[in-house]
C-alpha atoms as one frame of an Amber mdcrd trajectory, in Angstrom:
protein
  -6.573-155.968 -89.450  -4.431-153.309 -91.367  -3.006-150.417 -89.143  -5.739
-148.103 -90.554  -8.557-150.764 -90.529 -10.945-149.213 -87.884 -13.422-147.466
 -90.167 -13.517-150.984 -92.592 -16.061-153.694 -91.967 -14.206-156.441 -93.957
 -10.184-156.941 -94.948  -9.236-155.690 -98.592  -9.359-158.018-101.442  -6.099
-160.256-101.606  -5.865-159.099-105.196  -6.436-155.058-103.942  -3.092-156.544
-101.668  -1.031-157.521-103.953  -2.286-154.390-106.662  -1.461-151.765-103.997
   1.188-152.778-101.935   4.718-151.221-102.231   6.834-153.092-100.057   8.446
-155.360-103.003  10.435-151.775-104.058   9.607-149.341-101.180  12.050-151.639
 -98.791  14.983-149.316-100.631  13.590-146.893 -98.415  13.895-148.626 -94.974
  17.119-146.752 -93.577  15.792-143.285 -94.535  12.252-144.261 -93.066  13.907
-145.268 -89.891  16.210-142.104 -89.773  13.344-139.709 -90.369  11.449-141.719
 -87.555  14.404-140.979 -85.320  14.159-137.540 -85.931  10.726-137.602 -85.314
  10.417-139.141 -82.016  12.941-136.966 -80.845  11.004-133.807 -81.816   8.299
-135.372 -80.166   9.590-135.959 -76.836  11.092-132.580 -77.174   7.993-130.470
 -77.303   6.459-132.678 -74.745   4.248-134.367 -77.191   5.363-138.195 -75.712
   7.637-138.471 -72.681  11.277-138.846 -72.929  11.054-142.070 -71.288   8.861
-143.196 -74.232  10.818-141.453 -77.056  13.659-143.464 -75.600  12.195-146.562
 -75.395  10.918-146.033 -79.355  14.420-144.863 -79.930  15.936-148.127 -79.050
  13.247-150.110 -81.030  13.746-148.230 -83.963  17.408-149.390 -83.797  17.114
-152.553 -83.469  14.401-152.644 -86.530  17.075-151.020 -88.203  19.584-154.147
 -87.202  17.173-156.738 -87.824  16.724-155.455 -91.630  19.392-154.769 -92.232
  20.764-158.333 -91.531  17.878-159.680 -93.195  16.097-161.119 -90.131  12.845
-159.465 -90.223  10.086-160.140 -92.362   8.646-157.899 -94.497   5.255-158.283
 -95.672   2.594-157.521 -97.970  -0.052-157.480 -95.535   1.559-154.273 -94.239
   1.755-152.488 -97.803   4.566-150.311 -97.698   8.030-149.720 -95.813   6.613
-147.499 -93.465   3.355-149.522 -92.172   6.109-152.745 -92.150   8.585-150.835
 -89.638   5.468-149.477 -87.376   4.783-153.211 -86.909   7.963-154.167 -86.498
   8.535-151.285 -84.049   5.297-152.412 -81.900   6.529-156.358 -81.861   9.284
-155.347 -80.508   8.198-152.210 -78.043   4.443-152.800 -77.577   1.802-150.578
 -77.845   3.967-147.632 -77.044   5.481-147.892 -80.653   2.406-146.878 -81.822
   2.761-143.542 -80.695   5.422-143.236 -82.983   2.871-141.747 -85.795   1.336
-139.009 -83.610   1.675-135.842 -85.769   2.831-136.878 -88.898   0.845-139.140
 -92.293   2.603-141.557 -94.417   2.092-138.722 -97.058   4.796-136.243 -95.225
   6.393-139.501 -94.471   7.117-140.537 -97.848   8.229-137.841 -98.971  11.077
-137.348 -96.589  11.968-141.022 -96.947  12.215-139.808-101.136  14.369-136.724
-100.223  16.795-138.666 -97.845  17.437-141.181-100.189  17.516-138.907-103.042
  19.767-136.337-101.681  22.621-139.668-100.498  22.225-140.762-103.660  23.057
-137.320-105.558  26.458-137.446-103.594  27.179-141.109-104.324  26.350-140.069
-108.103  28.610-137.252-107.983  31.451-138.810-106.459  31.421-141.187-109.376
  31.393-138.606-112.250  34.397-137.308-110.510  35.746-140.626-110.785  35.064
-140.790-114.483  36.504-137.358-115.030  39.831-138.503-113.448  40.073-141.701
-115.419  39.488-139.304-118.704  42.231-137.066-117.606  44.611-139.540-116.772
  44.356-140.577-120.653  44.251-137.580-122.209  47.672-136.418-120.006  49.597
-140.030-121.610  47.804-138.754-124.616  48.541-135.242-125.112  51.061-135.643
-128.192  48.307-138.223-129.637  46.792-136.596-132.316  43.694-138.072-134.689
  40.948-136.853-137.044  38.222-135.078-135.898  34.643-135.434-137.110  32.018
-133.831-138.455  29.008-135.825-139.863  30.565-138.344-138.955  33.213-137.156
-141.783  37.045-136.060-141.510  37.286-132.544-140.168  40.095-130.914-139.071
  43.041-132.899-136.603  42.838-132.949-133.285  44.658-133.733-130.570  43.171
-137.392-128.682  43.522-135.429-124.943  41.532-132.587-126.438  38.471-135.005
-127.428  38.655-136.705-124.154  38.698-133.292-122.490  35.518-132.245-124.149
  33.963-135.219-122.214  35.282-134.292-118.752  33.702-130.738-119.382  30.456
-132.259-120.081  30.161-134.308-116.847  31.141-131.324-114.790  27.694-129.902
-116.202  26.114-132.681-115.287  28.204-132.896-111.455  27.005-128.820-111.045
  23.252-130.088-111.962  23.244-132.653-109.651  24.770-130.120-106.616  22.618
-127.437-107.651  19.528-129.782-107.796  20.582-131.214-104.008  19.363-127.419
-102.939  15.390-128.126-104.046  16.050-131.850-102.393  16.967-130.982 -99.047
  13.959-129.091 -97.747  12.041-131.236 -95.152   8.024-132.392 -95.747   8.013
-133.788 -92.366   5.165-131.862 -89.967   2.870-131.552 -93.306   0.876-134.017
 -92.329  -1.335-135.732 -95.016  -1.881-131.889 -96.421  -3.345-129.518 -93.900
  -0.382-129.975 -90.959  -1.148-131.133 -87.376  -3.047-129.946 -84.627  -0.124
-131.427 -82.486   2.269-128.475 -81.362   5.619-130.056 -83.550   8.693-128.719
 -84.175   9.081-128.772 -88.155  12.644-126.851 -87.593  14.074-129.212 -85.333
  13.064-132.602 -87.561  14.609-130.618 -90.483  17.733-129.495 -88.656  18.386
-132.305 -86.956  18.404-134.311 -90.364  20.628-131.499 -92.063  18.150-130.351
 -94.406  18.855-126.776 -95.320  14.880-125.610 -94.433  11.174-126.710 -94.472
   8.680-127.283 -97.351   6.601-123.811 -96.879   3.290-125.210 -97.683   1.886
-128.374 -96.548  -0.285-128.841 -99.533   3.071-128.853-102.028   4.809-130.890
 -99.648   3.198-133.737-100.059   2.182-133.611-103.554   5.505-132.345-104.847
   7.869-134.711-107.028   9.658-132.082-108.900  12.636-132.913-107.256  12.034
-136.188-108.590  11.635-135.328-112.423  14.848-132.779-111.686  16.960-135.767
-110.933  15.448-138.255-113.381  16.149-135.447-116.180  19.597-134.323-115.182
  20.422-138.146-114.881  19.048-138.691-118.814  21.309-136.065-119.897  24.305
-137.775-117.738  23.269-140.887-119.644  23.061-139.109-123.125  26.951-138.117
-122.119  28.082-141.288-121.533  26.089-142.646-124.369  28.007-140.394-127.184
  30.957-141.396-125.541  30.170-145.432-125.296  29.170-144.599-129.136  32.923
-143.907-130.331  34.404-146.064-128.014  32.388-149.051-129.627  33.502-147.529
-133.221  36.913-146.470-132.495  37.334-150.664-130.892  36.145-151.838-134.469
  38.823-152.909-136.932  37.902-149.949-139.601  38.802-147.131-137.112  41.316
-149.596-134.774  42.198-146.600-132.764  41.438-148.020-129.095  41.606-151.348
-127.628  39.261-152.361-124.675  40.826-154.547-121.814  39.415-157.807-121.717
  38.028-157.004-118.402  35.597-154.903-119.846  34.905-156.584-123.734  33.028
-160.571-123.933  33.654-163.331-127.196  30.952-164.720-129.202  29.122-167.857
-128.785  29.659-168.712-132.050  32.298-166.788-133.608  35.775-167.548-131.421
  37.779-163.703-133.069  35.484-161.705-131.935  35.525-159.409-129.098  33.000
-157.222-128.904  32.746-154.163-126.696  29.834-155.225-124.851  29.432-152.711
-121.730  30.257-149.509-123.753  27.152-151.402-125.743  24.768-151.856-123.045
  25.949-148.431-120.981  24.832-147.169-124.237  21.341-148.770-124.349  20.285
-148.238-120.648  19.820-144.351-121.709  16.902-145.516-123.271  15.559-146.917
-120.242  16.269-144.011-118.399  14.637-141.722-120.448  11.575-144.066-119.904
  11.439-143.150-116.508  11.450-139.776-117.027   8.942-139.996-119.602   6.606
-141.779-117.227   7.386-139.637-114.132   6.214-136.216-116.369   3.126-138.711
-117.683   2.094-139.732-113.814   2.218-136.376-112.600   0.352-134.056-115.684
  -3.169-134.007-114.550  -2.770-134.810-110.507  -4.763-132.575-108.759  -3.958
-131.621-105.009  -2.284-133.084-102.605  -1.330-136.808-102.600  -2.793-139.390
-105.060  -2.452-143.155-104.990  -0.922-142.655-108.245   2.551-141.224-107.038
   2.980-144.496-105.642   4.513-144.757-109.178   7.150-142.476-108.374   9.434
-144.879-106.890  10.616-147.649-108.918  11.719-145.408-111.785  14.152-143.122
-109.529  15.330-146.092-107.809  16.506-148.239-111.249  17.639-145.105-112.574
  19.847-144.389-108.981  20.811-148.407-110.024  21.455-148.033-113.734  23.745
-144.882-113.000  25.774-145.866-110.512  26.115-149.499-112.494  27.320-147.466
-115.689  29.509-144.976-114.070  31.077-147.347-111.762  32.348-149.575-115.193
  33.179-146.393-116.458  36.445-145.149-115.038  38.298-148.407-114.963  37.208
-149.361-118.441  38.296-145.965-119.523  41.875-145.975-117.712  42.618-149.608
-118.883  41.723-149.201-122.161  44.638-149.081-124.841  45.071-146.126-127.358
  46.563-146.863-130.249  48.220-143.845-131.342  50.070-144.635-134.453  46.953
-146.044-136.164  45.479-142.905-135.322  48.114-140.669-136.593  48.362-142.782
-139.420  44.491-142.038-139.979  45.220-138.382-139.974  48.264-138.472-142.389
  45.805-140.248-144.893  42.570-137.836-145.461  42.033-133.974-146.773  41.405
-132.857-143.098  44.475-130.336-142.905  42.511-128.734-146.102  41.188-125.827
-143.874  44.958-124.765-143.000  46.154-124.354-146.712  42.844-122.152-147.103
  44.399-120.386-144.062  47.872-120.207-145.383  46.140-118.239-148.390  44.473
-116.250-146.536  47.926-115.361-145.052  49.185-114.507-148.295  46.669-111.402
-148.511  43.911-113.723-150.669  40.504-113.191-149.346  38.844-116.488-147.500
  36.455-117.216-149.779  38.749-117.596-153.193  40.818-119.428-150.691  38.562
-121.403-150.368  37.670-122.141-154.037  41.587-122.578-154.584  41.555-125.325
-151.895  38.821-127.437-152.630  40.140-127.356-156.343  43.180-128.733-154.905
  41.755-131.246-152.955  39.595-132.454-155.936  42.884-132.995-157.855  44.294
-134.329-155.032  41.608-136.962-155.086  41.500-137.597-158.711  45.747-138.286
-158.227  44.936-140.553-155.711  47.225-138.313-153.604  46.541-136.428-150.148
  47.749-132.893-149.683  50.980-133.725-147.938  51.940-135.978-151.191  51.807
-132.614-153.773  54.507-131.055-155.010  55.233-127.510-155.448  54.579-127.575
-158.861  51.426-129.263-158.326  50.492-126.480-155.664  51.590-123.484-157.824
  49.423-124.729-160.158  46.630-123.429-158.137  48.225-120.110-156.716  51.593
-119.062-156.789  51.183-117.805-153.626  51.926-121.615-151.535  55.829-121.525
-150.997  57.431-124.405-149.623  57.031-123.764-146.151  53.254-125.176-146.710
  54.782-128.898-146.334  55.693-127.820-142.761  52.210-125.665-142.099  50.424
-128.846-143.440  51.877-131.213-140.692  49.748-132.449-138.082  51.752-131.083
-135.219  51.770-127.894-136.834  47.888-128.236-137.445  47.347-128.987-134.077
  49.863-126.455-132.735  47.668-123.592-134.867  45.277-123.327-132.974  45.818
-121.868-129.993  42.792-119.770-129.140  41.396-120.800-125.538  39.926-124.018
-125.278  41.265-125.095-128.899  43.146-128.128-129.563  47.282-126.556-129.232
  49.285-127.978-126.707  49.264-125.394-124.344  45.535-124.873-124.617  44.773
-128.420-123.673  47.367-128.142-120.763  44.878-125.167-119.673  41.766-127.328
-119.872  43.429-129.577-117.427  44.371-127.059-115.580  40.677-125.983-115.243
  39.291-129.292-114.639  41.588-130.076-111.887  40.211-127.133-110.481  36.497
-127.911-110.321  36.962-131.695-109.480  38.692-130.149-106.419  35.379-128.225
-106.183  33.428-131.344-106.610  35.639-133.175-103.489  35.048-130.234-101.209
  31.197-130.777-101.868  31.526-134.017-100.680  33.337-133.777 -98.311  31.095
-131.475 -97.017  28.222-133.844 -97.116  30.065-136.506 -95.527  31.491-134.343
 -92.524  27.523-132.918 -91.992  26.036-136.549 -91.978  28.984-137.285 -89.697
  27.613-134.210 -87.083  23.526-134.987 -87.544  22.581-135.149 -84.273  18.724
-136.841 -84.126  18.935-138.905 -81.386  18.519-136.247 -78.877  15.530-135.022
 -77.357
């Protein structure tokens, strides 16, 4: 007889079992379900809904439901559907009947949900902690780096030099976006559903404050209705972690063509690279590969969250049951790809004289002698004209820019002097621009100057987490 079987004349179809049940995934949940359930009897015994002698004796159960799943000796079954109905049996095996009183006041439905946010909000902070990780292995190379200078891209064609610290910075910048949506999206997560019952409340006279402070949540859900049937917090974290994913995908993207033997710019240890079956050379950069084609599954999961929730009409529906499994693989895939991450990024070796060798041999310091023109008083746009003139010769010669001579300059204007060998060096390419957040050497020594600063943000946050799970206090009552 299931938990809720009184009103049913006859058991469920083993089929309907095995359809509906949860527990294969839901058993993720089993530490926040007990936690919430700690919280809960406490509030109970506090507003004299069960007797402290009861909450106590619950208390202990719960703890040592919590031990025995933890150390994999209880059984969790199907029969039981889900986490939740699992640990009320396992709490009444080893309490009695007294564990039963457990659910007084509350529905799996408010249940759920705080189980979601619990595990949700821990994981935003593991998450986070790892970005910062990443941001310090990408600062650590671009500070050995900062003299390292290669082309830059657009199209996916020569642009203009840059420096190989200032490329890595842009990186670090981008993750901080995605650390400040994760911390600002922690705000919407840690409100407490608990006390909304399956959607209406609870006659019973509970203590919705208490449950949430006690757990550290920063307030209540308002209404009962949206507090059940909300997931937005869901599709907020499955959507800031695609665009974390899209990050480290455009990054795993030049990292696999930089590896290759026609850019040759990086080397990936062998700790992070695997061979060929077939083919004994090769080396391929396999995890920058895959890191890269897990976004894709990600995405999915967003995709499908927005799908399950477009036409669900209030409050809970069987179908959010489908709300799990996505954020929990994507909680997986994340921490999986960001964990690789930062050592594969700090032991990876840069090759910086094929790289400056790279820039020394294209028409990317092209935009500088338009520059230098313009210096000399000659509008932009018949500097520009004069340039790519000289870069077609250039071409035709089968020279680059740096290989003219002055004769073969003053054929175009008699403006270039011979201080356009030195303007036309990298360094001094490089060096030029020095607006804030350009590629000079100073300006990148500012970046990291800035990052440092909000990674020491992103440690206090933390921190602050840790030291406020450290002081929950849910035991008491």
């Amino acid at each position: 007889m299931k938990l809720w079987g009184g009103r049913f004349t006859k058991p469920t179809n083993e089929l309907v079992d095995e359809y509906t049940s949860s527990i294969q995934f839901d058993q993720k949940l089993a530490q926040q379900d007990i936690k919430g359930s700690l919280a809960h009897v406490g509030m109970l015994a506090s507003c004299q809904i069960i007797s402290k002698e009861e909450a106590a004796t619950i208390s202990k159960g719960l703890t040592a439901v919590a031990e025995k799943i933890q150390n994999g000796d209880a059984e969790l079954s199907e029969d039981h559907e889900d986490i939740h109905m699992n640990i009320e049996k396992l709490l009444i095996e080893e309490v009695g009947p007294v564990g039963g009183k457990l659910h007084t006041g509350r529905s799996r439905n408010d249940q759920v949900a705080l189980d979601m946010r619990l595990y949700l909000r821990e994981s935003i902070v593991v998450l986070t902690d790892l970005l910062v990780q990443v941001q310090e292995s990408l600062i650590g190379q671009a500070e050995k780096n900062i003299d390292t200078i290669l082309p830059g891209y657009t199209h996916l064609q020569r642009a203009q030099p840059v420096r190989f610290a200032h490329h890595l910075m842009a990186y670090v910048f981008m993750l901080q976006r995605d650390a400040d949506r994760l911390k600002d999206s922690y705000k919407r997560v840690n409100q407490s559903p608990l006390g909304a019952g399956a959607l209406a409340g609870t006659t019973f006279p509970i203590n919705r404050e208490q449950v949430a402070d006690s757990l550290n949540f920063d307030g209540i859900c308002e209404n009962s209705l949206d507090a059940v049937s909300d997931r937005d917090f869901v599709v907020e974290f499955l959507s800031n972690a695609s665009l974390i994913s899209m990050h480290l995908s455009r990054l795993c993207e030049e990292l696999v063509q930089w590896s290759s033997a026609e850019f040759n710019f990086i080397e990936l240890d062998d700790a992070f690279s695997t061979g060929s079956s077939m083919m004994p050379q090769k080396k391929n950069p396999d995890v920058a590969e895959l890191v890269r084609g897990k976004t894709g599954r990600v995405y999915g999961h967003l995709m499908g969250m927005l799908t399950t929730l477009k036409a669900l009409p209030l409050a809970y529906n069987k179908d959010m049951q489908e709300d799990k499994e996505g954020m929990f693989d994507t909680v997986d895939t994340l921490k999986g790809a960001l964990s690789l991450f930062a050592p594969m990024i700090s032991s990876m070796q840069v090759k910086k004289d094929e790289m400056y060798d790279a820039v020394q041999k294209d028409y990317s310091n092209a935009t500088d002698l338009a520059d230098y023109l313009v210096q000399q008083d000659i509008p932009f746009r018949e500097a520009h004209a004069i340039v790519g003139q000289i870069v077609l010769y250039s071409i035709e010669q089968n020279k680059y820019l740096l290989q003219l001579t002055l004769d073969e300059f003053q054929q175009f204007s008699s403006s270039i002097g011979e201080d356009i060998y030195e303007a036309l060096k990298p360094e001094s390419v490089v060096n030029a621009r020095n607006v804030k957040g350009a590629t000079s050497r100073d300006q990148v020594k500012e970046q990291f100057h800035h990052a440092y600063h909000f990674i020491d943000g992103n440690k206090s946050w933390i921190q602050s987490y840790e030291q406020s799970a450290e002081n929950s206090n849910f035991l008491s009552f």
